[in-house]
C-alpha positions as CSV (number, residue, x, y, z in Angstrom):
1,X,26.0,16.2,-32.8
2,X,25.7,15.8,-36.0
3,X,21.6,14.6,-37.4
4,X,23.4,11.6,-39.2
5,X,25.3,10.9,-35.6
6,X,21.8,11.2,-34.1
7,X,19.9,9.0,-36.9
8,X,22.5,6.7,-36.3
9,X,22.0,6.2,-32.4
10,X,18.4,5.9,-33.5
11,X,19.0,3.1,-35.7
12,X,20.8,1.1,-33.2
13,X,18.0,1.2,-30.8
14,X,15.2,0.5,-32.8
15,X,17.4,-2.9,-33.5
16,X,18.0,-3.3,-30.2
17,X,14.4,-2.9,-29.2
18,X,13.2,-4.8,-32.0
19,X,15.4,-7.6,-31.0
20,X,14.7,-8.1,-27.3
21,X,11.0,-7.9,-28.0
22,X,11.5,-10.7,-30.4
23,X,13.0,-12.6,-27.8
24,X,10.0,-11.6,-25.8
25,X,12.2,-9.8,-22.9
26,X,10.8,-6.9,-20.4
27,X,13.1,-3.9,-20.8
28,X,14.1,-4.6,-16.9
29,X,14.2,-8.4,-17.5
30,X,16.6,-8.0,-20.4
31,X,18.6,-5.0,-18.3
32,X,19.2,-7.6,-15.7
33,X,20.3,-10.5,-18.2
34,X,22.5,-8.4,-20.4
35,X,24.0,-7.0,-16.4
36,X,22.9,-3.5,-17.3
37,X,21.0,-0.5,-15.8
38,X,17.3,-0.5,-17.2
39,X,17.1,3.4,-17.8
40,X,20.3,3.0,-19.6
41,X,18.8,0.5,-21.7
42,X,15.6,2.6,-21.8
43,X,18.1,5.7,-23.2
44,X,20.1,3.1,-25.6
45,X,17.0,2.4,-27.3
46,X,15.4,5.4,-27.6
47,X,19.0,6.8,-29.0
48,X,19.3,9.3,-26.4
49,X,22.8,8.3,-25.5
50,X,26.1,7.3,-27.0
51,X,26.9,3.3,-26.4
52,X,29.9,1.8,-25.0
53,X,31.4,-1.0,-27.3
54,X,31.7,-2.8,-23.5
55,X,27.9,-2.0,-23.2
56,X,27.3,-2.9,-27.1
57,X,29.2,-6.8,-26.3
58,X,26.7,-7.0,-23.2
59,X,23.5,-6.5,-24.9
60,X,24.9,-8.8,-27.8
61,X,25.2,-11.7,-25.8
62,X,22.3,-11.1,-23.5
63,X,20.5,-11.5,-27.3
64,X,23.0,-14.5,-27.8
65,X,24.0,-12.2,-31.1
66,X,27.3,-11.4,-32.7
67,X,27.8,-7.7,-32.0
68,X,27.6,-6.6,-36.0
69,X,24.1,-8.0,-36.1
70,X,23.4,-5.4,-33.9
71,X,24.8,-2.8,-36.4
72,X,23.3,-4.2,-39.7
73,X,20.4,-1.8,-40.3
């Protein structure tokens, strides 16, 4: 993988962190709003792993975001 690919994964999970915790949501509370696994979120936001756009659309509206907010960094 390239270190852009990785910076990149990064990104996304520092929004996605950023965002729940404005929201004021535990990482298991939000896991089980957004109908997701809490170490995958744990991974997703510590860019560890590659995101499914079916995972992406779940976290979206468990933020009640459009999914490119997600990607604007």
């Amino acid at each position: 993988m390239s270190a852009k690919d990785q910076s990149f994964k990064e990104k996304l999970g520092k929004t996605i962190e950023e965002k729940r915790l404005q929201r004021n949501f535990g990482v298991r509370e939000f896991a089980l709003l957004a109908d997701i696994e809490h170490h995958q979120l744990i991974n997703i936001e510590k860019g560890r792993v590659d995101i499914r756009l079916s995972t992406l659309l779940k976290i979206a509206h468990g933020l009640n975001v459009e999914p490119k907010e997600l990607l604007e960094f």
